[in-house]
C-alpha positions as CSV (number, residue, x, y, z in Angstrom):
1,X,-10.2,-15.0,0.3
2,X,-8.5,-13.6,-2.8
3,X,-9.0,-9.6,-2.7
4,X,-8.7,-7.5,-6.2
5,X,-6.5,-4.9,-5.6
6,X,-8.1,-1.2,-6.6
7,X,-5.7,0.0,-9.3
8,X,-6.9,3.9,-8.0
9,X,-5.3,3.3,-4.3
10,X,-2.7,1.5,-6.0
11,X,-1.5,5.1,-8.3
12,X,-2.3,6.9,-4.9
13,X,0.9,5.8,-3.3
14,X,3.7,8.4,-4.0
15,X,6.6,5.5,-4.5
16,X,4.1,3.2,-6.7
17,X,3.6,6.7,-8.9
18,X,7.5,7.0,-8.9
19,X,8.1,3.5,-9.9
20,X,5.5,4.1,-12.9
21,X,7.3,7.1,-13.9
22,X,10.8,5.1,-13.5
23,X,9.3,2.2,-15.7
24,X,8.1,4.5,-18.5
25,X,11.2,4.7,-20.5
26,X,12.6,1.2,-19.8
27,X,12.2,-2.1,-18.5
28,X,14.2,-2.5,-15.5
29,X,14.6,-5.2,-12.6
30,X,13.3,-5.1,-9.1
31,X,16.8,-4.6,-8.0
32,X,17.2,-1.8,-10.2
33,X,14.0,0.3,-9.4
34,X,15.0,-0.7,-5.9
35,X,18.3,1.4,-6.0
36,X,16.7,4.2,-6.9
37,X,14.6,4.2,-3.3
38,X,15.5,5.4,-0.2
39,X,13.6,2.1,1.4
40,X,14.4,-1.4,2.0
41,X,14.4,-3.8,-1.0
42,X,11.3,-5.9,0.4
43,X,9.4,-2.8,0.6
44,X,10.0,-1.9,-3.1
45,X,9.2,-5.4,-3.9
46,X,6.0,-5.0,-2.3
47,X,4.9,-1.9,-3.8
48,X,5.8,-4.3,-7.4
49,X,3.8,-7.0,-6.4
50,X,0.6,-4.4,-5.9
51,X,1.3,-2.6,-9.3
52,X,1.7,-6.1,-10.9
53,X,-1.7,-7.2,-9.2
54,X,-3.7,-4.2,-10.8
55,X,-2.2,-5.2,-14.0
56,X,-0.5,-1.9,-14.1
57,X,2.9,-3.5,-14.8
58,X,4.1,-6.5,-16.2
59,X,6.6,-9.1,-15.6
60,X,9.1,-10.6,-18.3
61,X,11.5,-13.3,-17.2
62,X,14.9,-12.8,-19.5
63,X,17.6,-15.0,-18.6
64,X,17.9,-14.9,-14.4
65,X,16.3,-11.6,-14.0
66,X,12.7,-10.6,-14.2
67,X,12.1,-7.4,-16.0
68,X,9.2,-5.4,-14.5
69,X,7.5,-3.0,-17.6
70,X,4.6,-0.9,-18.1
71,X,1.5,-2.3,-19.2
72,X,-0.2,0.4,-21.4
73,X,-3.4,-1.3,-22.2
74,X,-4.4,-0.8,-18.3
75,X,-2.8,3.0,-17.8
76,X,-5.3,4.1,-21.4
77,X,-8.0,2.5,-19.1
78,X,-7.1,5.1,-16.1
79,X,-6.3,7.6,-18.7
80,X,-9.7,7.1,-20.3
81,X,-11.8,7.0,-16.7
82,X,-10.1,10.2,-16.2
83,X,-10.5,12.1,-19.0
84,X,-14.2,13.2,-18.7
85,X,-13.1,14.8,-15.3
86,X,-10.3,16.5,-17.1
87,X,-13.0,18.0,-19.2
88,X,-15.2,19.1,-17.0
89,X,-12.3,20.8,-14.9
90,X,-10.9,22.9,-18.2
91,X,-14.3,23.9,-19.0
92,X,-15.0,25.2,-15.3
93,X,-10.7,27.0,-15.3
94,X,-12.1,28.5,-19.0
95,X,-15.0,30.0,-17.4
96,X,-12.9,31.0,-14.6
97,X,-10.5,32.9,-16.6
98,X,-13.3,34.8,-19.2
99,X,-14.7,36.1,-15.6
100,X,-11.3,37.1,-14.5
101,X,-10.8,39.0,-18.3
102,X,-14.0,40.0,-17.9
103,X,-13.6,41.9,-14.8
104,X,-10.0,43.0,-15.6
105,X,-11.4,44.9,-19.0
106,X,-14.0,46.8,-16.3
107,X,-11.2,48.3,-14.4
């Protein structure tokens, strides 16, 4: 049985969000995002293998070494999922803070 991974519990993971954040200004290689962890190599590799499943990253072979990079198309997806929540939250903090002005100017 072949199971999708969910590309949501896949960003949950605090080390699969650090590896994204590592990969967004370069391409590097497994053993390079690896040295940058705390955790055993095979571990690392694992948390790759999940983000390459959701599509979040992809993989470029350049001589030897495979090159592990961003995939944008499927972070705008996230990013667009998201944004109606962001909405809804700084319309609900904007309310919030013309109550707090409100009361402050009553004092």
């Amino acid at each position: 049985m072949n199971l999708r991974r969910d590309v949501f519990q896949a960003i949950a993971d605090p080390t699969r969000r650090a590896i994204l954040l590592l990969l967004s200004t370069q391409s590097m290689t497994a053993g390079a995002i690896a040295s940058n962890f705390d955790t055993a190599r095979p571990t690392v590799s694992k948390h790759l293998q999940i983000l390459t499943e959701c599509e979040l990253l992809n993989q470029e072979q350049n001589g030897r070494e495979m090159y592990y990079h961003l995939n944008p198309n499927k972070l705008k997806e996230i990013a667009d999922f998201i944004e109606p929540f962001q909405k809804m939250w700084d319309d609900r903090f904007n309310k919030l803070e013309d109550i707090m002005k409100a009361y402050q100017s009553k004092k």
